[in-house]
N, C-alpha and C positions, 0 to 999 in steps of 0.2 A: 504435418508434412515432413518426412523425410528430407534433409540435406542431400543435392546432388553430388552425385561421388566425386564431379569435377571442382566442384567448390573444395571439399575435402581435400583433395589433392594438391588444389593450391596451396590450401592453408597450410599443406603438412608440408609442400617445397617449399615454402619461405622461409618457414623455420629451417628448414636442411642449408637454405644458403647461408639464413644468418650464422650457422656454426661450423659449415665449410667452406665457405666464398664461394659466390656466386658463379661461377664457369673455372671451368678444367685450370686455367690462367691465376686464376686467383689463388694467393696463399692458403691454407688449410691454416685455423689458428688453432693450433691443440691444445682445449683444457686441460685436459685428463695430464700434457706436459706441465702447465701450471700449478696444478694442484701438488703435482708431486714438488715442483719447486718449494712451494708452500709448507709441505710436511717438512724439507728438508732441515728447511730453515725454522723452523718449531722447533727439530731435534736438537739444533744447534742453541736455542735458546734456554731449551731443558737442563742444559748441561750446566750452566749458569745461574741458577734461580735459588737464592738461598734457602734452607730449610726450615723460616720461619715465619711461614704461613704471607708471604708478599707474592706478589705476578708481575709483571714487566710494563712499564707504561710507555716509557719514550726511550729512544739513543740523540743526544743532543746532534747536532750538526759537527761533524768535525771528529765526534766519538766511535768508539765500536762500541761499548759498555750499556748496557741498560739501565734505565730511572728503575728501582722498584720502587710499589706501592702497597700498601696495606688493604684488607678490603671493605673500610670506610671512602676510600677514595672513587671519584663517581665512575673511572674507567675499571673500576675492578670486574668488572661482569665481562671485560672482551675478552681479555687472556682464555679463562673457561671455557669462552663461547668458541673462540678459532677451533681448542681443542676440541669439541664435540662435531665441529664443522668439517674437522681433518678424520673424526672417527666416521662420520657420514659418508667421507668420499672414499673412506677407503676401508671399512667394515672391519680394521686392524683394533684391536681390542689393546695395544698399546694407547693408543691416543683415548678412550673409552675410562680407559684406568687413569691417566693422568686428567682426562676432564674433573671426573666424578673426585680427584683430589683436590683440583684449585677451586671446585665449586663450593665444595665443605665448608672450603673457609669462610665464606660469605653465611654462613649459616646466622652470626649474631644478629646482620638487619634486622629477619623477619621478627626477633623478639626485641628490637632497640627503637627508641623513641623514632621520629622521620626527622631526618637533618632534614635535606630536601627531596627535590623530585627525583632525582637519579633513581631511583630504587630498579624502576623498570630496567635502566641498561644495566644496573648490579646483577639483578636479579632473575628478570626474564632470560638475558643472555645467556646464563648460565645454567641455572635451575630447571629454564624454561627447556631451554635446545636439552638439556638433558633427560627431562621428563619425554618433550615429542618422540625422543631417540629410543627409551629405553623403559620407558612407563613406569619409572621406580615409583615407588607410593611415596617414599619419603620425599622426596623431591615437591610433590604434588602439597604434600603439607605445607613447605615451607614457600611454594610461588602463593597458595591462599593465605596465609599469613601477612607476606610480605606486600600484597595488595590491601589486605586491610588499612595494613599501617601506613601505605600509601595514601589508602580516602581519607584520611587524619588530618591529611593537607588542603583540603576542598573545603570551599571558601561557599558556602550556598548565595550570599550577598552579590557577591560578585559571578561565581559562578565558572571560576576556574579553581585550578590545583595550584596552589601557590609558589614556587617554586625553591624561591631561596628565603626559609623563614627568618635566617643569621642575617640578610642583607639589610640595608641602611637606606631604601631607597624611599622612604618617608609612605608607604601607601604597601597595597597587596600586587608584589609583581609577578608576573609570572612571563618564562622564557618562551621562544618559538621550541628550543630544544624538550621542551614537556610534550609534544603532540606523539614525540616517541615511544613514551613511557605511559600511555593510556593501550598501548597493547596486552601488557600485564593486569589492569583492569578489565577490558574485555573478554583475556582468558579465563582469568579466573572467574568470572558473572556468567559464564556458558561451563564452568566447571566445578560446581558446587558450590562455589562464592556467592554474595547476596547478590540478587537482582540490583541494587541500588549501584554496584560498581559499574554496572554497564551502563547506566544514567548519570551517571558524574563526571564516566569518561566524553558519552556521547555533550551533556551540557560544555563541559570544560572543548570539545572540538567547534560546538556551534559561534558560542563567544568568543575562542579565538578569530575564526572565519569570520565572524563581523569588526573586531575591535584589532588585528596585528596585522592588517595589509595598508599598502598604501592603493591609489586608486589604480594602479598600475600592477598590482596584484605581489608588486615585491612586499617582503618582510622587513620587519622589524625586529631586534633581538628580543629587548624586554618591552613589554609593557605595562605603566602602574597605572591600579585601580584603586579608588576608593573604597576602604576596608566595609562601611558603613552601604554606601548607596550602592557600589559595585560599577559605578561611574568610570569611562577611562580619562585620565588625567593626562596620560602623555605617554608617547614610544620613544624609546631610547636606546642604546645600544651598548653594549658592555666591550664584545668582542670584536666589535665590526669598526672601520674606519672612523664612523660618522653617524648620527642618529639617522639621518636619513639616507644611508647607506645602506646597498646590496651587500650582508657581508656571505658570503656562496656559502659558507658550509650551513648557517641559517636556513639560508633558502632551499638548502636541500636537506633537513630536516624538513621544513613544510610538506617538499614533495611526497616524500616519504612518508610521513605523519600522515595527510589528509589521505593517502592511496590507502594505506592497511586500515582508515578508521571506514571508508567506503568497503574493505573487503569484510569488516567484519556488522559493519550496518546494513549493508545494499541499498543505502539511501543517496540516491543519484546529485542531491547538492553536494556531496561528499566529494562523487567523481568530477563532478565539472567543475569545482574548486580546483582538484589536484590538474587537471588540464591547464587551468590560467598562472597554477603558480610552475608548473615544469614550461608551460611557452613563455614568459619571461624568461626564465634560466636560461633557455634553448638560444631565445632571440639574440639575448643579450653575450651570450658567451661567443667571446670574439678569439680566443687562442685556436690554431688549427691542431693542435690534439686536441682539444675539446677537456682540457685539464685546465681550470680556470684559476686567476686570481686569486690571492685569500677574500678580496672584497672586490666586485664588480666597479667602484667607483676609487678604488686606491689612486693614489694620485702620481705616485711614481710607475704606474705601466706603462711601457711592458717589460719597467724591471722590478717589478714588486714579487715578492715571492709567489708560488703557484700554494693550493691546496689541495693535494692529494688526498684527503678526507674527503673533500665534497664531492670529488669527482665518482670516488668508489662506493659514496653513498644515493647519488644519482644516477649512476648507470645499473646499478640493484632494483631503485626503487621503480625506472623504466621498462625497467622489463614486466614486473611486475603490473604496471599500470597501462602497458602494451595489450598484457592479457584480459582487463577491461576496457577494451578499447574497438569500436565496431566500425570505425572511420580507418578503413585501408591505409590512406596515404599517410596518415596520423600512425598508426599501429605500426608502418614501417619505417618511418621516421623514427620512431621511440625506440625500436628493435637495434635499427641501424647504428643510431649514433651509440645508443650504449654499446655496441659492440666494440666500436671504434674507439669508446673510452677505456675500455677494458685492455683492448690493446694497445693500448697507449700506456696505459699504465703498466703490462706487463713489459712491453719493450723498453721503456725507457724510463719507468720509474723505480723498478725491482730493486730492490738493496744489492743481492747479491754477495758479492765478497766485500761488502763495504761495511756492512754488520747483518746480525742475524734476524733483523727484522723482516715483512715482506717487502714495504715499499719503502722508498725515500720521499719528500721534499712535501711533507703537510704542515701544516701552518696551525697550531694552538690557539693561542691569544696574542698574538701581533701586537695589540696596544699598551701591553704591559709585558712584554718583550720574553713572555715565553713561550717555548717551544715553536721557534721559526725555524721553517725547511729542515724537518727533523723525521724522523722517523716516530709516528704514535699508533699505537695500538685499535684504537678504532677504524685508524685507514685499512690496517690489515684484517679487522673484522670484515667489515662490508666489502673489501674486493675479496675476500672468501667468498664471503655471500654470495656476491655477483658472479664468479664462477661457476660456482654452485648452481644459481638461477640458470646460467647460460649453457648449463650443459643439461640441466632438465630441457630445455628447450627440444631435447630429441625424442 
């Protein structure tokens, strides 16, 4: 049976409010003026970036000058990634050309032993945005490669990816932050890769989804297993307050993780995962921009710092899981608040003339005192993104 045209209609005005506000009265939020913000502030960072194969990580709090890093470092894939995301929006064949040069530099992973799990935000970010952009073959070599050396890390005992093989934590642990980096996996098992990446991804999402929630569907950062039985031992937490602490950019990983591992299985325990761990998020997130905490349970709120990473990686990840979503008042809920996060972030978190990154005030690692209220590089990945998302919406 054909969809009635009024059903159609509706669907296609909700999306028109959510991107121009709902009645004449309402502000118009204009991406298309974001984005350009967004480039500007690239240019600006372009002008900066030494010429020895490094990308820009963080500007501390207080600085204008950028962290660079090399591209062993596990944020080396965002730098890349903005650039192809700024060639996207704006078909400028400047941004195009400087992608496909900061991307190069990552070329050693795919032939280097696997520190850890990062590979995916090295590599997909990069490689990956730049292959969907632009279909280069080479490109496509070095995402199958770099997936290989990824399964390197998959533990069949236990039945995740290991995360940090350097770590000291007496067992096989592995992060909430890995549920990201099974996208690189999936691509490549649907693009000439072996069948088995897509099984290691898909095992490594089921055992987290049993063994890194609490009963309340928050996360935990790490978890250690038993090398042997594959047994969980205990969750714990590196970055977050407390082991048994909300720490939000965690948990929005999850969000994010369980939603693209549902877009690329169609397997509905997927989706209804990612439902319980974004209505925690949602429930629990008590600031009115909807820019949360670095850890939902910090105990100096509501003067602990905010985390502008979590916020830009769950208003991304909602839109997208909006678009899986068949329950109306749910679907405009997800639509809604991301929007509001978005502007939120564009209004009041934008760097601006403060330095040339996109946003200000994300939170690193708090408990080992770096990178508080600072400008990093992954905050301005994902509210790319999320502009991005939000202007497809039309």
């Amino acid at each position: 049976m054909k969809p009635k045209f009024s059903s159609l209609f509706s669907v296609f005005f909700f999306a028109m409010t959510i991107v121009y506000g709902q009645n004449k009265n309402s502000p118009k939020f204009d991406v298309k003026k974001q984005l350009e913000y967004c480039a500007v502030q690239a240019s600006k960072t372009l002008k900066v970036i030494p010429e020895d194969g490094t990308s820009p990580r963080t500007v501390p709090n207080g600085s204008k000058e950028w962290k660079f890093v090399g591209y062993k470092d596990w944020t080396s894939g965002f730098w890349p990634g903005e650039l192809w995301y700024l060639y996207e929006a704006s078909g400028d064949k400047k941004w195009e050309k400087e992608a496909d040069k900061f991307t190069r530099f990552l070329t050693p992973l795919s032939v280097s032993k696997a520190a850890d799990h990062d590979l995916g935000f090295q590599v997909f970010n990069s490689f990956g945005n730049g292959y969907r952009l632009t279909k280069n073959a080479a490109y496509k070599d070095i995402i199958l490669k770099t997936a290989d050396t990824l399964a390197t890390l998959f533990n069949p005992k236990v039945g995740t990816i290991q995360s940090w093989p350097h770590n000291k934590y007496g067992g096989h642990n592995t992060i909430i932050d890995n549920m990201m980096n099974l996208e690189l996996l999936f691509w490549a098992s649907k693009n000439g890769g072996s069948k088995k990446l897509y099984d290691i991804a898909v095992k490594h999402a089921e055992k987290t989804m049993n063994n890194h929630f609490r009963s309340d569907y928050s996360s935990y950062h790490v978890v250690i297993y038993d090398y042997e039985t594959g047994k969980k031992i205990k969750g714990i937490t590196a970055q977050g307050y407390s082991d048994e602490s909300m720490w939000a950019r965690g948990q929005a990983w999850a969000i994010y993780g369980f939603t693209m591992v549902y877009r690329e299985t169609k397997d509905q325990k997927f989706l209804d995962f990612a439902h319980k761990l974004a209505r925690v998020y949602l429930d629990r997130l008590t600031t009115e921009d909807l820019i949360p905490y670095w850890d939902f349970n910090a105990p100096d709120i509501p003067n602990a710092p905010r985390d502008a990473s979590a916020a830009a990686i769950v208003s991304s990840a909602l839109i997208e899981l909006s678009s899986y979503t068949k329950d109306k008042n749910l679907k405009n809920e997800y639509l809604s608040k991301s929007k509001k996060m978005i502007i939120s972030l564009s209004d009041n978190y934008q760097s601006r003339e403060v330095n040339s990154a996109f946003l200000l005030h994300a939170t690193g690692h708090k408990p080992a005192g770096s990178e508080i209220d600072c400008s990093i590089n992954y905050a301005d990945y994902y509210y790319l993104e999320a502009l991005l998302r939000l202007q497809k919406l039309k």
